[in-house]
FIGU-216557 format. One record per atom (N, C-alpha, C, O, CB): residue in one letter; x, y, z. Coordinates in pm, whole numbers, plus 50000, padded with zeros to 5 digits. Glycine has a CB too. Example, Ala and Ser with C-alpha at 12.3 -4.5 7.8 and 13.67 -1.06 7.14 Angstrom:
BEGIN
a513194943150780
a512304955050780
a513204967050780
a514244966850846
a511314955350905
s512854977550708
s513674989450714
s512905000350787
s513415011450804
s514084994050572
end
This chain:
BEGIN
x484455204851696
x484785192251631
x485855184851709
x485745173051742
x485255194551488
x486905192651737
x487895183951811
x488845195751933
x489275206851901
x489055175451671
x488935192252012
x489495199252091
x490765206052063
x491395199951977
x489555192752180
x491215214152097
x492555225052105
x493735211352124
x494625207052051
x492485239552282
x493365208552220
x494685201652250
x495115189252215
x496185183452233
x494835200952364
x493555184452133
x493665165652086
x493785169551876
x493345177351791
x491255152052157
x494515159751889
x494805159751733
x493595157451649
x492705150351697
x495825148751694
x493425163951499
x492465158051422
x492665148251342
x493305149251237
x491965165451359
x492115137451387
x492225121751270
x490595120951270
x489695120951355
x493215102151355
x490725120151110
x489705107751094
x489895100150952
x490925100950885
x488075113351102
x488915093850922
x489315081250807
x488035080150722
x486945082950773
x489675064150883
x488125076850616
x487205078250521
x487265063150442
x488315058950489
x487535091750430
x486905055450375
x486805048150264
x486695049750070
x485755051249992
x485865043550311
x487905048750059
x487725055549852
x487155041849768
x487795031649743
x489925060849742
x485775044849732
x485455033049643
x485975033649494
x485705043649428
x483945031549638
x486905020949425
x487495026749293
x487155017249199
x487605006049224
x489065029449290
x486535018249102
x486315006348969
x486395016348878
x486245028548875
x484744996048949
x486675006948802
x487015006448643
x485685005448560
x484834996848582
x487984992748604
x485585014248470
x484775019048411
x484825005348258
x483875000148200
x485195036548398
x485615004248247
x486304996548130
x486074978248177
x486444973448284
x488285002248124
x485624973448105
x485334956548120
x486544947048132
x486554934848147
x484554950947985
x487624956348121
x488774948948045
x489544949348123
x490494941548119
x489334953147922
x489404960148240
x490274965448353
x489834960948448
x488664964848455
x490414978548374
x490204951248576
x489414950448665
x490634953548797
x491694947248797
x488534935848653
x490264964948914
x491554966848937
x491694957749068
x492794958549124
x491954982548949
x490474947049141
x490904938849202
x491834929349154
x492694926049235
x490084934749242
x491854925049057
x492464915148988
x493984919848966
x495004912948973
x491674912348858
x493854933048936
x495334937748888
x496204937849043
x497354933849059
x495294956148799
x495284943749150
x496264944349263
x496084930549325
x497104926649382
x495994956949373
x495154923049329
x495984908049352
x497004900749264
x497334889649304
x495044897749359
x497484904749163
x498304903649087
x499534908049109
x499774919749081
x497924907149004
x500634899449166
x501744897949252
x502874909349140
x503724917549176
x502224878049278
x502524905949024
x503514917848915
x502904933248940
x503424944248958
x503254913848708
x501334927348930
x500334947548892
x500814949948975
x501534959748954
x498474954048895
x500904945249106
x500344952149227
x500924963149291
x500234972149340
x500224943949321
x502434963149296
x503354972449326
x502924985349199
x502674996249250
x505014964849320
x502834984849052
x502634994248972
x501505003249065
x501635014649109
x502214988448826
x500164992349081
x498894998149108
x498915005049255
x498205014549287
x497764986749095
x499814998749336
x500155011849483
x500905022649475
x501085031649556
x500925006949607
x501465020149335
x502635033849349
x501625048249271
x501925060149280
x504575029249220
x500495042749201
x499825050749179
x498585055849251
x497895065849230
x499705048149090
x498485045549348
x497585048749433
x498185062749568
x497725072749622
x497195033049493
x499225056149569
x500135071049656
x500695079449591
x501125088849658
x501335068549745
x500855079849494
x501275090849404
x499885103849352
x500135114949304
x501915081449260
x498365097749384
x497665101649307
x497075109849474
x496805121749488
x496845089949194
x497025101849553
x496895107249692
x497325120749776
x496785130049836
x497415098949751
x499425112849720
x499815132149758
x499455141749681
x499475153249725
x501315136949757
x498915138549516
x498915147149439
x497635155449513
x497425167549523
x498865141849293
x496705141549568
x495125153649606
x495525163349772
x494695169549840
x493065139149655
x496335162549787
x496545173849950
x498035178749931
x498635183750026
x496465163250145
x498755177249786
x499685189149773
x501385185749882
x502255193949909
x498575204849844
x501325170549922
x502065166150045
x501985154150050
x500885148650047
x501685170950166
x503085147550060
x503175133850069
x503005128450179
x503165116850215
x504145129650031
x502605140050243
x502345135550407
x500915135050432
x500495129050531
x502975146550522
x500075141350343
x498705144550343
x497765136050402
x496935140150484
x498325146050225
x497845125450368
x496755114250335
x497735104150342
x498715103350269
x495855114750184
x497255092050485
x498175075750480
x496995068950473
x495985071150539
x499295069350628
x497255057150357
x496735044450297
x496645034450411
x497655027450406
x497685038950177
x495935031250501
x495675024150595
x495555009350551
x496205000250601
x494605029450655
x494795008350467
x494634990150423
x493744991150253
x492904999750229
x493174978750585
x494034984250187
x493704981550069
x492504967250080
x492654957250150
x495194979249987
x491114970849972
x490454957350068
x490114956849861
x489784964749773
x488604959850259
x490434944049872
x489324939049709
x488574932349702
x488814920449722
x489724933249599
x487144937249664
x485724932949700
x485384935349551
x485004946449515
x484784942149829
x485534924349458
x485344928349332
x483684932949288
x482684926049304
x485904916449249
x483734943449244
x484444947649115
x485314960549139
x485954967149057
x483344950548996
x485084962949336
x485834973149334
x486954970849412
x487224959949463
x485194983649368
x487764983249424
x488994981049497
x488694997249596
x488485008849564
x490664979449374
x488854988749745
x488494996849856
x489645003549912
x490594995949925
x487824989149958
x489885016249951
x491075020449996
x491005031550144
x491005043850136
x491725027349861
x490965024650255
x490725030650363
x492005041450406
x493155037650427
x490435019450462
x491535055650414
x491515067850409
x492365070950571
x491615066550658
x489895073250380
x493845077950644
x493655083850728
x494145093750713
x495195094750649
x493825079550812
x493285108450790
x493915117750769
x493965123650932
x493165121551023
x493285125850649
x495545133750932
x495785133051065
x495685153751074
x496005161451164
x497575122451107
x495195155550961
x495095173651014
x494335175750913
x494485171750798
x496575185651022
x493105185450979
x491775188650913
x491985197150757
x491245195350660
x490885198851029
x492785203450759
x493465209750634
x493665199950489
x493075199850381
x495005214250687
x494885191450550
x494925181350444
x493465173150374
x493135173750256
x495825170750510
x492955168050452
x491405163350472
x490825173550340
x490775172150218
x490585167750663
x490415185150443
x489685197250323
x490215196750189
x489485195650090
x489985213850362
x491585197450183
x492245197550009
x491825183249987
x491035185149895
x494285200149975
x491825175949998
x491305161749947
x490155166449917
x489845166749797
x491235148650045
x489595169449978
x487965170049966
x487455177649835
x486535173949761
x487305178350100
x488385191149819
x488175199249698
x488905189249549
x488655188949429
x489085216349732
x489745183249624
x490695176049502
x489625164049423
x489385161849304
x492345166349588
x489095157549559
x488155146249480
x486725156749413
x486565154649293
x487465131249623
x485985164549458
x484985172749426
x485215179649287
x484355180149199
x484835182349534
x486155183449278
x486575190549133
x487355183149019
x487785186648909
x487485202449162
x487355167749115
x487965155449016
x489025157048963
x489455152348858
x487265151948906
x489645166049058
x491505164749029
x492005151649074
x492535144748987
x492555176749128
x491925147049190
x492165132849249
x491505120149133
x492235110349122
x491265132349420
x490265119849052
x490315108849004
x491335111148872
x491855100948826
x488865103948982
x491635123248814
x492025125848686
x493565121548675
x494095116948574
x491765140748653
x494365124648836
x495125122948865
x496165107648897
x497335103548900
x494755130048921
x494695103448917
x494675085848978
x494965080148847
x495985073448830
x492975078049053
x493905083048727
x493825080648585
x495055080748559
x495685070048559
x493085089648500
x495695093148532
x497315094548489
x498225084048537
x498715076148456
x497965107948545
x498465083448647
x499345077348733
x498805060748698
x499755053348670
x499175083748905
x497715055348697
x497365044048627
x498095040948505
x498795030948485
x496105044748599
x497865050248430
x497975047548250
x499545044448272
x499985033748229
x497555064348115
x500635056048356
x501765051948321
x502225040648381
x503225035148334
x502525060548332
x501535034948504
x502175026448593
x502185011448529
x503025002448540
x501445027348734
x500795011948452
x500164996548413
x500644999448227
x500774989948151
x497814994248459
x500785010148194
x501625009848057
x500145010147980
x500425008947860
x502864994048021
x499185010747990
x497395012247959
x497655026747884
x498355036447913
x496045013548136
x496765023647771
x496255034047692
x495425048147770
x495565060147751
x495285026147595
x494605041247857
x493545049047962
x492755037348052
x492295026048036
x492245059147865
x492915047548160
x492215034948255
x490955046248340
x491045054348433
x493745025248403
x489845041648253
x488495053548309
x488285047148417
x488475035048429
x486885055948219
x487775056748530
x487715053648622
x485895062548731
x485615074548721
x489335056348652
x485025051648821
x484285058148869
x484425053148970
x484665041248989
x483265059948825
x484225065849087
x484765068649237
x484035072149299
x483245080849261
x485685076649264
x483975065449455
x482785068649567
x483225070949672
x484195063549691
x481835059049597
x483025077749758
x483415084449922
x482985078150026
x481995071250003
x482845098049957
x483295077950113
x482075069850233
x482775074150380
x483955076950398
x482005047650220
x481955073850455
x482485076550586
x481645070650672
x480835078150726
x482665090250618
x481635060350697
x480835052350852
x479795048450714
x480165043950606
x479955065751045
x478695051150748
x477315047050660
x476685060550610
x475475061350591
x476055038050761
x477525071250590
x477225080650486
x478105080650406
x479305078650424
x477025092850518
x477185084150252
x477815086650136
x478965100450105
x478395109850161
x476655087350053
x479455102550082
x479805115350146
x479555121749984
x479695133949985
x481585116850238
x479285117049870
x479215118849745
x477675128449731
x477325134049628
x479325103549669
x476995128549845
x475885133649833
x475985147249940
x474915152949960
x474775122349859
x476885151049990
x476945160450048
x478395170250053
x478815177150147
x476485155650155
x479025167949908
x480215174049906
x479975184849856
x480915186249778
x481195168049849
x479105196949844
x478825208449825
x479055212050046
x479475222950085
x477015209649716
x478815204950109
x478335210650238
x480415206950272
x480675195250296
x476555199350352
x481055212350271
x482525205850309
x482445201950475
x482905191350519
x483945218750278
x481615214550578
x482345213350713
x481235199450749
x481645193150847
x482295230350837
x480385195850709
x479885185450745
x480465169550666
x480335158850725
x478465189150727
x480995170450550
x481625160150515
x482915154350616
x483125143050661
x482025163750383
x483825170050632
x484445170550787
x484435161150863
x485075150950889
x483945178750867
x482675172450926
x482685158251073
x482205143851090
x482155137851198
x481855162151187
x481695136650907
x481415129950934
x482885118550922
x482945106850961
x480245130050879
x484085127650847
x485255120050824
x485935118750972
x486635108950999
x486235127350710
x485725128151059
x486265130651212
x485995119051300
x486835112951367
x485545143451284
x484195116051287
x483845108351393
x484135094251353
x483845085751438
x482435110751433
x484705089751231
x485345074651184
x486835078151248
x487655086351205
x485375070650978
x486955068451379
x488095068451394
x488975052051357
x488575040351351
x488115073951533
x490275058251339
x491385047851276
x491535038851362
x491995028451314
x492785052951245
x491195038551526
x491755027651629
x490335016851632
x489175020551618
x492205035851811
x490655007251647
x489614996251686
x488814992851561
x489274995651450
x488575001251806
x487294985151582
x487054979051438
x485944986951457
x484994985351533
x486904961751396
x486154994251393
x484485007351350
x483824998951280
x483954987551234
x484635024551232
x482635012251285
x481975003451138
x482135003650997
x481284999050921
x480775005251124
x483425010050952
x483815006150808
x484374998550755
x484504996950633
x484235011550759
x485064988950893
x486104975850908
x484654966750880
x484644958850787
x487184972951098
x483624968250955
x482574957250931
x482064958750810
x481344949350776
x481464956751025
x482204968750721
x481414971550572
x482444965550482
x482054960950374
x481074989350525
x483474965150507
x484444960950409
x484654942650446
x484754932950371
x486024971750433
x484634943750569
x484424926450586
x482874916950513
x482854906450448
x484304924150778
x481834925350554
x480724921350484
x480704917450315
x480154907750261
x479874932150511
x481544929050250
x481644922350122
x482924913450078
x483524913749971
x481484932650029
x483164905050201
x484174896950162
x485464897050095
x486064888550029
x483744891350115
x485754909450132
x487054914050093
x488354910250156
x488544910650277
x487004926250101
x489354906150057
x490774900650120
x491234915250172
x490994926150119
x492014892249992
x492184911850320
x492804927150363
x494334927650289
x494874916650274
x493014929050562
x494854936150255
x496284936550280
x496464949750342
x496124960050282
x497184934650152
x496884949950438
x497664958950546
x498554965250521
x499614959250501
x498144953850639
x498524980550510
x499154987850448
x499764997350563
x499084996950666
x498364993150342
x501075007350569
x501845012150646
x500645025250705
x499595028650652
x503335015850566
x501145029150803
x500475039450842
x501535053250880
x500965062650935
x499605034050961
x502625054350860
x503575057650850
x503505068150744
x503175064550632
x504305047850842
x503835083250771
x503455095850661
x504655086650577
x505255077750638
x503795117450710
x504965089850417
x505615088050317
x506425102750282
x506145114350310
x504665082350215
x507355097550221
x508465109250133
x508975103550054
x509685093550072
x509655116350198
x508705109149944
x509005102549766
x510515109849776
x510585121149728
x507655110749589
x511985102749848
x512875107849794
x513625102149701
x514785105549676
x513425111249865
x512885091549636
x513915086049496
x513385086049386
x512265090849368
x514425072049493
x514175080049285
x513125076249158
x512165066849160
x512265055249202
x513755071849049
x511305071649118
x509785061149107
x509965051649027
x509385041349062
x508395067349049
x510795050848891
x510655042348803
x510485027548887
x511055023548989
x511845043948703
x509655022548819
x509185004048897
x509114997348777
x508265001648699
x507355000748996
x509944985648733
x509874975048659
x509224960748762
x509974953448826
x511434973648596
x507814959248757
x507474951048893
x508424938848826
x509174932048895
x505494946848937
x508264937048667
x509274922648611
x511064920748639
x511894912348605
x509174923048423
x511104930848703
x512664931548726
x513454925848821
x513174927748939
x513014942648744
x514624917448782
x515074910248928
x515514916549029
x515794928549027
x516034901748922
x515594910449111
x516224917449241
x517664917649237
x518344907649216
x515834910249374
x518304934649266
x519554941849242
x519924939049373
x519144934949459
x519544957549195
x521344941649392
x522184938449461
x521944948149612
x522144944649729
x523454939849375
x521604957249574
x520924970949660
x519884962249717
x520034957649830
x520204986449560
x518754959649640
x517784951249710
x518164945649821
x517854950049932
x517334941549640
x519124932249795
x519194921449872
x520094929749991
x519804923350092
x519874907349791
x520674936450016
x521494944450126
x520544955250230
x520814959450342
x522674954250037
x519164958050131
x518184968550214
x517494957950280
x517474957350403
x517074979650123
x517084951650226
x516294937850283
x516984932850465
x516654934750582
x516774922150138
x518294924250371
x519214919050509
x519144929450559
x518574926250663
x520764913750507
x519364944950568
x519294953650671
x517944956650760
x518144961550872
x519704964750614
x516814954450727
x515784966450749
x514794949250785
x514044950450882
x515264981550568
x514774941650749
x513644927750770
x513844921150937
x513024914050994
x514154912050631
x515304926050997
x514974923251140
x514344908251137
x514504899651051
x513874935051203
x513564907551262
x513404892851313
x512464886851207
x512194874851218
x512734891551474
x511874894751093
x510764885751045
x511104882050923
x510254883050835
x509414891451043
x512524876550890
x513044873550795
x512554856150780
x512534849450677
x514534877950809
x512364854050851
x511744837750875
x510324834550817
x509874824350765
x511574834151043
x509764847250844
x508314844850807
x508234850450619
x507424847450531
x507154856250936
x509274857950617
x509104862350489
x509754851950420
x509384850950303
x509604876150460
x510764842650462
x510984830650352
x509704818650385
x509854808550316
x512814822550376
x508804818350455
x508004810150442
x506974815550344
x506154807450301
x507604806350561
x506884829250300
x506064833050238
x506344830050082
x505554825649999
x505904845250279
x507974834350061
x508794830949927
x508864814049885
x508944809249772
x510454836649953
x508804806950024
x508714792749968
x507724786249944
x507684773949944
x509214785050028
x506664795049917
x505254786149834
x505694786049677
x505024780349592
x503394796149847
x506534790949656
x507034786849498
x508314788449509
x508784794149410
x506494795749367
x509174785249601
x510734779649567
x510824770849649
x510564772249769
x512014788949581
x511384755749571
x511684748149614
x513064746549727
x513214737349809
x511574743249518
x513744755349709
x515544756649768
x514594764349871
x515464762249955
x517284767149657
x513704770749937
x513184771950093
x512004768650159
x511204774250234
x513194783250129
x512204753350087
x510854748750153
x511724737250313
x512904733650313
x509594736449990
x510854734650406
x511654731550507
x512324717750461
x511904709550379
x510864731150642
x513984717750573
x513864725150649
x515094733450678
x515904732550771
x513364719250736
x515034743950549
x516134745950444
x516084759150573
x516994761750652
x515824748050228
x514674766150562
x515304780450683
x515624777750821
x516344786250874
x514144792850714
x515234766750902
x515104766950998
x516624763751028
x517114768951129
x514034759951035
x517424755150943
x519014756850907
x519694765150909
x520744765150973
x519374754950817
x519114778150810
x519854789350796
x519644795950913
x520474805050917
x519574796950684
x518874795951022
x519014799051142
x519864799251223
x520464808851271
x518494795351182
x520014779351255
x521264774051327
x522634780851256
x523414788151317
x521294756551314
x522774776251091
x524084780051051
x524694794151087
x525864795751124
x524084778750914
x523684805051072
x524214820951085
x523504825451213
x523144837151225
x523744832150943
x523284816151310
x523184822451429
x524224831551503
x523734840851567
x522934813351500
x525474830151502
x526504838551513
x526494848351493
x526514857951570
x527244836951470
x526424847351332
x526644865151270
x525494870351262
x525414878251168
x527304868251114
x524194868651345
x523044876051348
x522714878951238
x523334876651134
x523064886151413
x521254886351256
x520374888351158
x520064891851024
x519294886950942
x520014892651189
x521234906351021
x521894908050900
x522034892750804
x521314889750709
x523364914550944
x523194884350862
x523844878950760
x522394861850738
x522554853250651
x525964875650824
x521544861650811
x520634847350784
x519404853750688
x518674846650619
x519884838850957
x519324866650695
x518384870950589
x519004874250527
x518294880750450
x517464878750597
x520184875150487
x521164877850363
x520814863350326
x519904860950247
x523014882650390
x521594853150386
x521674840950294
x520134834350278
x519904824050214
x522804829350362
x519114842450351
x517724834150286
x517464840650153
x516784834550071
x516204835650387
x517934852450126
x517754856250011
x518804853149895
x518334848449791
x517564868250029
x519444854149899
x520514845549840
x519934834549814
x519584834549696
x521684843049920
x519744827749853
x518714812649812
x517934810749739
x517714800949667
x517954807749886
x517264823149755
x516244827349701
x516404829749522
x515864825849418
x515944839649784
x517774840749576
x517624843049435
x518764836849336
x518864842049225
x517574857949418
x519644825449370
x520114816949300
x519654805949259
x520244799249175
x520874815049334
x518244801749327
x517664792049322
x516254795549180
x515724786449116
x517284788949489
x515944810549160
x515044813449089
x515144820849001
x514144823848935
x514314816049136
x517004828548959
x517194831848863
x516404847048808
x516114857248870
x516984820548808
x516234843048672
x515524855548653
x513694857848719
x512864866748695
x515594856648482
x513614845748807
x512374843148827
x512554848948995
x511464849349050
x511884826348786
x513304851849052
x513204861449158
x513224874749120
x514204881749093
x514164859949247
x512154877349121
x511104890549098
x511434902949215
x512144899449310
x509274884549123
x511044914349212
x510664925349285
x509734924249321
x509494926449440
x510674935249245
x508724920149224
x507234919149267
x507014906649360
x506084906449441
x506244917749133
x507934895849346
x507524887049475
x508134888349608
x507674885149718
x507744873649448
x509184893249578
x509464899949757
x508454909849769
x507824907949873
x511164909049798
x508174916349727
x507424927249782
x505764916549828
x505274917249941
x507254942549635
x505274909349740
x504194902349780
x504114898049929
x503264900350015
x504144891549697
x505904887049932
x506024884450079
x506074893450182
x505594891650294
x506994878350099
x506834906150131
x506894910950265
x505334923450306
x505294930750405
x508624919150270
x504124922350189
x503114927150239
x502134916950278
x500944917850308
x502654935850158
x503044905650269
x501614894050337
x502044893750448
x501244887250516
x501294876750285
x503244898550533
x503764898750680
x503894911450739
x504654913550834
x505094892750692
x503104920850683
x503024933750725
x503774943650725
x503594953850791
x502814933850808
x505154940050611
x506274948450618
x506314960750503
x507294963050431
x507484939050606
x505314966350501
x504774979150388
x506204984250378
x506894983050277
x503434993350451
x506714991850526
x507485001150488
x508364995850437
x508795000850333
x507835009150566
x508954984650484
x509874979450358
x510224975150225
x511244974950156
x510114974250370
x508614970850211
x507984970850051
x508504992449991
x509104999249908
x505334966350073
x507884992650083
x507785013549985
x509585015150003
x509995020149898
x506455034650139
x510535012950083
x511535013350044
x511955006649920
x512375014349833
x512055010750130
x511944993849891
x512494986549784
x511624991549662
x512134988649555
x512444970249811
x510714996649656
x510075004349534
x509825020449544
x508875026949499
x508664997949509
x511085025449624
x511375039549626
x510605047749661
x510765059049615
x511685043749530
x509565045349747
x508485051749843
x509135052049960
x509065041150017
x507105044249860
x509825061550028
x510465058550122
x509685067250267
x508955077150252
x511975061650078
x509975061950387
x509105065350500
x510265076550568
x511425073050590
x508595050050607
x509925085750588
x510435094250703
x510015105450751
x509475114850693
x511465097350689
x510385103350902
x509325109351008
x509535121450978
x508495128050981
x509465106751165
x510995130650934
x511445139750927
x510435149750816
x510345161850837
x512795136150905
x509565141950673
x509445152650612
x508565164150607
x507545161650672
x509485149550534
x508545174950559
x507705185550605
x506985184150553
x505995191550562
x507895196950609
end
């Protein structure tokens, strides 16, 4: 399957709908409040299926209603296999269920789930494990395979998700309705680097105090004190200008429409490090 000396990756596709008319979970994760609830259970339900928060990384989230697509990488054949027994014996959907109910505050959120790997089902051959394996092996994560073209075909929006193993070292609790704490605005100015510009263009489709050419100012003004202190005061702007209406859930929106996951999973206590075992 893979050589001694080359690593094992491969990638799979999790098909997920809602069993329930009432639940639709594209809708909930385009939903700038759900959406953080609905990823924290989506990685929570993930490490639960390989026993490791390192197990299994969430590559990209695609919503092609009525389902919600969740592209699969796994980087050692082991982890892979426990997934495989986890979804087969429906610990992984039962698990997903749980982590739903508490995240979205839902009575029960039933749920039916599909496998895929390239253009096999893998739902039809999960009694055979070492061949589900190689068909998860030969989907590789680099370039646009053909599961990037199956998920584009049904017209699915991407959001781009970290690829970066995870380590749950804080509390999970997530109020997505909750304003942004003082901690926030200091992890942010620390960790947003140069793309603090693009993330207030993202925040100023609904605040008026950073629409231009209010950032391109805060540029000139705190060019001095560097980066730190101009994404300090874009947020600051932000959130004196919107009150209890500067959200968690809308920074986090901005900074996953500019590709900044890991900083999203920091500010909602999913935290990234290379270190964990």
């Amino acid at each position: 399957m893979a050589g001694s000396s080359a690593p094992w990756i491969g990638s799979a596709y999790l098909f997920l709908q809602s069993t329930c008319k009432t639940i639709v979970l594209p809708s909930l994760y385009e939903s700038s409040q759900k959406k953080p609830s609905v990823f924290k259970a989506l990685k929570l339900a993930l490490a639960d299926s390989t026993g490791s928060v390192n197990g299994v990384d969430m590559l990209k989230v695609h919503c092609s209603h009525p389902h919600l697509i969740v592209q699969l990488k796994f980087c050692k054949q082991e982890n892979c296999r426990r997934f495989l027994q986890s979804y087969r014996e429906g610990a992984l959907q039962e698990s997903l269920q749980n982590h739903l109910q508490l995240s979205l505050a839902m009575t029960t959120v039933p749920l039916e789930m599909e496998l895929k790997a390239g253009n096999e089902h893998l739902d039809n051959m999960l009694k055979d494990e070492d061949r589900c394996l190689e068909c998860i092996y030969r989907e590789k994560v680099n370039g646009r395979g053909r599961q990037a073209g199956q998920a584009e075909q049904l017209h699915s929006s991407l959001i781009t998700c970290s690829m970066k193993p995870l380590c749950f070292t804080g509390p999970l609790s997530l109020s997505a309705n909750r304003t942004l704490t003082p901690d926030d605005h200091q992890k942010f100015a620390k960790l947003v680097s140069k793309k603090w510009k693009q993330v207030g263009r993202s925040l100023q489709k609904d605040c008026r105090a950073l629409r231009d050419p209010v950032i391109d100012n805060l540029a000139l003004e705190y060019d001095r004190e560097g980066l730190y202190e101009q994404a300090y005061q874009l947020l600051l702007r932000f959130i004196q200008s919107e009150g209890k209406k500067a959200t968690i859930a809308r920074l986090i929106a901005a900074l996953e429409e500019n590709g900044l996951i890991s900083l999203a999973e920091e500010l909602l206590g999913l935290h990234s490090n290379e270190d964990c075992s």
